[in-house]
C-alpha positions in Angstrom: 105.6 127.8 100.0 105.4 124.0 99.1 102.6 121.5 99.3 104.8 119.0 100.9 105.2 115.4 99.8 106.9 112.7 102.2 108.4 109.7 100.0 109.8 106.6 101.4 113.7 106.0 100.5 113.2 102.3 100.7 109.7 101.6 99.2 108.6 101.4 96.0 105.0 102.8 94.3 102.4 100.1 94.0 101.9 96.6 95.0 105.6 95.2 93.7 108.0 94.2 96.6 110.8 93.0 94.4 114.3 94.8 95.7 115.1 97.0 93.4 118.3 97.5 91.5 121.1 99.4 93.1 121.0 102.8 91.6 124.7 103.5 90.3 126.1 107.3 90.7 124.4 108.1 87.4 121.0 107.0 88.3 121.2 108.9 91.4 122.2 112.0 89.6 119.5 112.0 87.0 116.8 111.2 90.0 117.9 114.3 92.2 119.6 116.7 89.5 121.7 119.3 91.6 119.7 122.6 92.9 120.5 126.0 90.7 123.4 128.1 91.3 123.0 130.5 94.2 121.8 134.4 92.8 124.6 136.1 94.0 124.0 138.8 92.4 121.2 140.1 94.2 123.3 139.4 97.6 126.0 141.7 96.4 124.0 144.6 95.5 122.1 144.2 99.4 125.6 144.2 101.3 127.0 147.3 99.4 123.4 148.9 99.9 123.0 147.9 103.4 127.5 148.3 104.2 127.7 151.5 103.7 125.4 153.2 106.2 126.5 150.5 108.7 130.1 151.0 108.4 129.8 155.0 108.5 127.8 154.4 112.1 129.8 152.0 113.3 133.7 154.2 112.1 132.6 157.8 111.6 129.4 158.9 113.0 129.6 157.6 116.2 132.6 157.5 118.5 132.2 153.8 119.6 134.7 152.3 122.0 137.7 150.8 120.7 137.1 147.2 122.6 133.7 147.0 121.9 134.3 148.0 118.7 136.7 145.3 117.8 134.3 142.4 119.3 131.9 143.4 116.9 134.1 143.5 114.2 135.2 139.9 115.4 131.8 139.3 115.4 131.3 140.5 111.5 134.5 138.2 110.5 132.6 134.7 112.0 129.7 136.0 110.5 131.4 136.4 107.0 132.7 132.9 107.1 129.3 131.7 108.0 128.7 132.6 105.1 130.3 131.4 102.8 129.9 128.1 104.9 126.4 128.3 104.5 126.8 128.5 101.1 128.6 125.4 100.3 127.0 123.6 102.7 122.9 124.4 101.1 123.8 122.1 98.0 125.2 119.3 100.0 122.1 119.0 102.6 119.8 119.6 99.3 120.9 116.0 98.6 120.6 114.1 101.1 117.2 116.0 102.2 116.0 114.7 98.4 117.0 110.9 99.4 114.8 111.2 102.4 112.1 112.4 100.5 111.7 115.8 102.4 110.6 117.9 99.3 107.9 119.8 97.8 106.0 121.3 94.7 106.2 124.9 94.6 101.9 125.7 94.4 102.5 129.2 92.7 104.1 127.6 89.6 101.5 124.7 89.2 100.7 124.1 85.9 103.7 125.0 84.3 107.3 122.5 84.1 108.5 124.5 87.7 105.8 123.2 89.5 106.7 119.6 88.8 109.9 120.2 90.1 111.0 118.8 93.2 112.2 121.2 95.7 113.8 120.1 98.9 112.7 121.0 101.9 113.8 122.4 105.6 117.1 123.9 104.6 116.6 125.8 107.5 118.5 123.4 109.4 121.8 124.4 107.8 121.2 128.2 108.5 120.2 127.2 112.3 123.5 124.6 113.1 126.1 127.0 111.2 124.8 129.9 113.4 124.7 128.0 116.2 128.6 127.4 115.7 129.8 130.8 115.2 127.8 131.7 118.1 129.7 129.1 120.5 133.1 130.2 118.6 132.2 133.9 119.6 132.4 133.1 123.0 135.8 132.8 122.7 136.6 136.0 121.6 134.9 137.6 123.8 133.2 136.5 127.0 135.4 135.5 130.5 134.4 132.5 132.4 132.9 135.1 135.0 131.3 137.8 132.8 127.5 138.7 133.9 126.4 138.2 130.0 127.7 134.7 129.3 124.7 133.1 131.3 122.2 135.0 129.3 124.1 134.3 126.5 124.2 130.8 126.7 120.5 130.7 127.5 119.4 132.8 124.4 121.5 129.9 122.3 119.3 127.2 124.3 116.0 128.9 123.4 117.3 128.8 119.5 118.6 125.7 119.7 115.4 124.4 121.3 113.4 125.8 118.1 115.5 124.6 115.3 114.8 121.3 117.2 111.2 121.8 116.9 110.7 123.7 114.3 112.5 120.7 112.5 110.4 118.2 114.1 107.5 120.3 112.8 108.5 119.6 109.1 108.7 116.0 109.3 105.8 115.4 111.3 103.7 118.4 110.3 102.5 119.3 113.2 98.7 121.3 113.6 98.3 124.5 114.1 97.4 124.3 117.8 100.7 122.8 118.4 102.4 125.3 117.1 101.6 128.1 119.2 102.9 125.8 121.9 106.0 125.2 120.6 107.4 128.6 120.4 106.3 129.0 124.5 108.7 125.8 125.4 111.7 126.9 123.3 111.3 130.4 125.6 111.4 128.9 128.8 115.7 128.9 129.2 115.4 132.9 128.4 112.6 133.2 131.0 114.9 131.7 133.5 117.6 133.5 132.9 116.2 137.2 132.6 117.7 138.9 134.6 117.0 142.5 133.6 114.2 145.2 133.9 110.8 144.8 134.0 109.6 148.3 134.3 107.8 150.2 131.8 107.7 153.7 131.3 103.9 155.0 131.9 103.4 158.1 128.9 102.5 161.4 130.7 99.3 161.7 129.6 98.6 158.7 132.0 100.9 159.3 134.6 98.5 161.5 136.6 96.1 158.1 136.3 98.3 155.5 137.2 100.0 157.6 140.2 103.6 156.8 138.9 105.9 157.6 136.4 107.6 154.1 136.6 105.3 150.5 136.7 106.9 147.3 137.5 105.1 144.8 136.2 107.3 141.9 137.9 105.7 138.4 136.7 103.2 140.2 134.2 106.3 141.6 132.2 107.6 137.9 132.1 104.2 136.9 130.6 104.9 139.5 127.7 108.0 138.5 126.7 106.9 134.7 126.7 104.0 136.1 124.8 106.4 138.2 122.1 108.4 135.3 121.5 105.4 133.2 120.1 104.8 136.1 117.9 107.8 136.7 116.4 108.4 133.4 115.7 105.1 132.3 113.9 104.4 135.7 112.6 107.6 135.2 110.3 105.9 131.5 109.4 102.0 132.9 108.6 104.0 136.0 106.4 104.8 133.2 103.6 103.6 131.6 100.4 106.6 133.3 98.3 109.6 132.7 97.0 112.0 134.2 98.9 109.4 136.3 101.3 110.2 134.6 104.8 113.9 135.1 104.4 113.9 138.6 102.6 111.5 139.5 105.4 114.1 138.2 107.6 116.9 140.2 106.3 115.0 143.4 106.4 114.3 143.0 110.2 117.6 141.7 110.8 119.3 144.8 109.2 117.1 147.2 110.8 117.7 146.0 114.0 121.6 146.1 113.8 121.3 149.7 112.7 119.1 150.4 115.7 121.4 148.9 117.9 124.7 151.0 116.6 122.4 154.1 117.2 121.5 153.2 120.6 124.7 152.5 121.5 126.7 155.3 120.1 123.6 158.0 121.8 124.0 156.3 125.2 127.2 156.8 127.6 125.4 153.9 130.1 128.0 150.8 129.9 125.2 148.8 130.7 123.5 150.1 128.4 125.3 149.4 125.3 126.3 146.1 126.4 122.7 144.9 125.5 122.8 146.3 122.5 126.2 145.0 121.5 124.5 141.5 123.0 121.8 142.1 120.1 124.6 142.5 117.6 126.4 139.6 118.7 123.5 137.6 117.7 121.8 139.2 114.8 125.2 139.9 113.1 125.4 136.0 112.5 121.4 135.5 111.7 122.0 138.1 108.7 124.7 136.3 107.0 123.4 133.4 106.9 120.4 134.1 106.0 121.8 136.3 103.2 123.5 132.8 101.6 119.5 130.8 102.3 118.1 133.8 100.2 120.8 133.7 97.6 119.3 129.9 96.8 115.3 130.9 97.9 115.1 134.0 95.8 112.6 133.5 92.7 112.6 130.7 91.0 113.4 129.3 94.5 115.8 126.2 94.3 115.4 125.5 98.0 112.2 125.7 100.0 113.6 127.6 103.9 110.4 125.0 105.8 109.1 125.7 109.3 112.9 124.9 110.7 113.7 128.7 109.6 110.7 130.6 110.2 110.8 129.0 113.8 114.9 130.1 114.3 114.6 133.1 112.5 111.0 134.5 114.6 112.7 133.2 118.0 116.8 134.7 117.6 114.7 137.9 116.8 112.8 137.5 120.1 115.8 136.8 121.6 117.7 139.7 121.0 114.6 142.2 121.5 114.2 140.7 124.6 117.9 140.5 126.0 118.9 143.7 124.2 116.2 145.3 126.5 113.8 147.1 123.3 111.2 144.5 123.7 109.0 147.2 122.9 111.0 148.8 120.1 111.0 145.1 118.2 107.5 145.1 117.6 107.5 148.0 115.5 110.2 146.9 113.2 107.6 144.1 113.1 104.3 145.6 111.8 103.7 144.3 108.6 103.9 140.7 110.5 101.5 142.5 113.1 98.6 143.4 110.3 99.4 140.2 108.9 98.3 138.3 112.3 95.4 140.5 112.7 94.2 140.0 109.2 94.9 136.0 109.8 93.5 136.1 113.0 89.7 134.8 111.9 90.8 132.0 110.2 93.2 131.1 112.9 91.0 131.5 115.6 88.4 128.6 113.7 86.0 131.6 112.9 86.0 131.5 109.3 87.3 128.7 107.5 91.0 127.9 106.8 92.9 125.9 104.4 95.8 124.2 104.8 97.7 126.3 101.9 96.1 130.1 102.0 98.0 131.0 98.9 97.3 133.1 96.2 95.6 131.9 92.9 98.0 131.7 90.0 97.1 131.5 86.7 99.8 129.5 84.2 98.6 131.2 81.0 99.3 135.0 82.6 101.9 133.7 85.1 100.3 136.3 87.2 99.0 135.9 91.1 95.8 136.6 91.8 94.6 137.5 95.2 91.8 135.0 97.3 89.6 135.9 100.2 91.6 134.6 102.6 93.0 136.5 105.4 97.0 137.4 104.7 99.1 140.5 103.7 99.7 138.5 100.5 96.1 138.1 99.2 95.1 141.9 100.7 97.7 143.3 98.7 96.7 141.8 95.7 93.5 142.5 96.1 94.1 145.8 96.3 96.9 146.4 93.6 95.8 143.7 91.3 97.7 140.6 89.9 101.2 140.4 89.8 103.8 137.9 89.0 105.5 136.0 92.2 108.9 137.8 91.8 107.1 141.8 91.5 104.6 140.9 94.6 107.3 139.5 96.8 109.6 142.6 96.3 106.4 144.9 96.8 105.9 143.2 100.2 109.8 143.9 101.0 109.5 147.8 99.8 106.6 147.6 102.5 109.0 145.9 104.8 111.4 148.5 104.5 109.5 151.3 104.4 108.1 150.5 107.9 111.5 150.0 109.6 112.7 153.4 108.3 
């Protein structure tokens, strides 16, 4: 999390209006030193935890069709490359971000030399464009100019595209809060349109004998839902914050549990339909989890790279997308519960019934380097309040443990 600072490239502090000098390679270099090396090694130890099991699905457990299992396989080799793409590319936007004075001080290290630090901001972007590629190039391998998928496809790219757009916007202009609840409904509209699946729900039995019907369609009213779901995901990911590394880990934890859900899904069903929705979900969240693997590798504590509203936005709406495409709608928001408590422990402050500041951070004290937790409504503070202090690093991989242990 950053309290964000917006610098002018071209003026200068105070009341002088003299040009100044033209800053020579070294100047520049000494101004915005170069970010810190990406932590790969917490990266590596992830994709041999998280390979394994997925693998063993995808090969041994499950006998998965030989086409569809080469097109995600494709699928994994653009996502790879992404990547390392992502990768090299992080350090080169950190620079030119810097120049345009999109940076920030990280709060939960003032007082202390990291919190002067300037830490640049919205890297998102480069996660949101490089997926957006391989997502085009995938097309290639494996849609036909008249297969059924390709305009759902293209409109679930539209919807992300449309929030990496605003979520972007949102970081340079800093939008309020109101706004942003808006946003997230716009960038829907494209999936809306094209929808072109169920929208039934299966009634429980207990209530069947109440509602006269074992089947409800819900038409219009279902529509509303998923317009409704896609507002949550995508701020829910950008209220769960305030950590180094947090919104992306939280990210990858999702992300991961949703391609394992999908693999079991499709290797219980023998509906073609069927597991073409769920392959649709991989298609997409295959990509999301690479990159965002190479984002965390630079935003795990000490951050070198803060992710801005550009990710949380992308991130909160591709997983919208996919719930809502892959036909789980339902099934996403469990693998999203922490984010749920979060929103309903946010919600007074939100709402305008109790107070809210602009950063609703923990407090941290530079003698201890511990957190300590406030009275304001977030998963963050509650957990601290209840466990006690901790140090940035400990608290955010508490918050993961918690992550994971709801997906399982």
């Amino acid at each position: 999390m950053a309290a964000r600072k917006r610098t002018s490239a071209t003026t200068a502090a105070g009341t002088d209006t003299k040009p100044s000098p033209p800053q020579t390679q070294e100047t520049n270099t000494q101004i915005d030193p170069p970010i810190s090396p990406p932590k790969k090694g917490i990266i590596l130890k992830f994709c041999i935890f998280f390979s394994i099991p997925y693998f063993y699905l995808l090969y041994q457990h499950y006998k998965i069709e030989e086409d569809l299992k080469r097109s995600i396989l494709v699928n994994a080799a653009l996502s790879v490359a992404g990547f390392f793409v992502t990768l090299r590319m992080i350090p080169v936007a950190s620079r030119y971000v810097l120049k345009r004075g999109l940076f920030g001080f990280d709060i939960n290290k003032k007082g202390t030399h990291e919190g002067t630090v300037k830490v640049p901001e919205s890297l998102g972007i480069v996660v949101g464009i490089v997926f957006l590629v391989l997502a085009i190039l995938f097309q290639y391998f494996n849609f036909t100019a008249d297969s059924n998928w390709l305009v759902e496809y293209n409109a679930a790219l539209a919807s992300i595209c449309f929030m990496i757009l605003l979520g972007f916007v949102d970081d340079v202009l800093d939008v309020p809060w109101r706004v942003k609840l808006i946003l997230p409904s716009i960038a829907a509209l494209p999936l809306l349109m094209a929808y072109a699946g169920n929208t039934t729900i299966i009634i429980p039995k207990p209530l069947v004998s109440y509602v006269g019907q074992e089947v409800l369609d819900l038409g219009w009213v279902y529509k509303l839902y998923m317009g409704l779901l896609a507002v949550f995901c995508t701020n829910s990911i950008n209220i769960h914050a305030g950590l180094n590394g947090l919104e992306v880990g939280q990210t990858v934890v999702i992300a991961s549990a949703i391609l394992i859900h999908n693999l079991m899904q499709i290797g219980a069903s023998s509906d073609p339909e069927y597991k073409q929705a769920h392959a649709f979900s991989i298609y997409l969240v295959q990509p999301l989890l690479a990159t965002s693997l190479a984002l965390l590798s630079y935003n795990w504590y000490p951050s070198s790279v803060f992710v801005g509203d550009t990710y949380t936005y992308f991130a909160g709406m591709t997983m919208a997308v996919v719930g809502i495409l892959g036909h789980y709608s339902e099934t996403l928001l469990i693998f999203f519960l922490p984010q749920v408590l979060n929103f309903l422990l946010s919600l007074p402050q939100l709402s305008g019934y109790v107070k809210c500041p602009r950063h609703r951070l923990p407090r941290f004290n530079p003698e201890t380097g511990l957190l300590t937790g406030t009275r304001d409504g977030t998963l963050v503070n509650f957990y601290l309040r209840i466990f006690g202090p901790k140090s940035e690093k400990l608290l955010c991989i508490h918050l993961l443990l918690v992550q994971v242990d709801q997906e399982g």
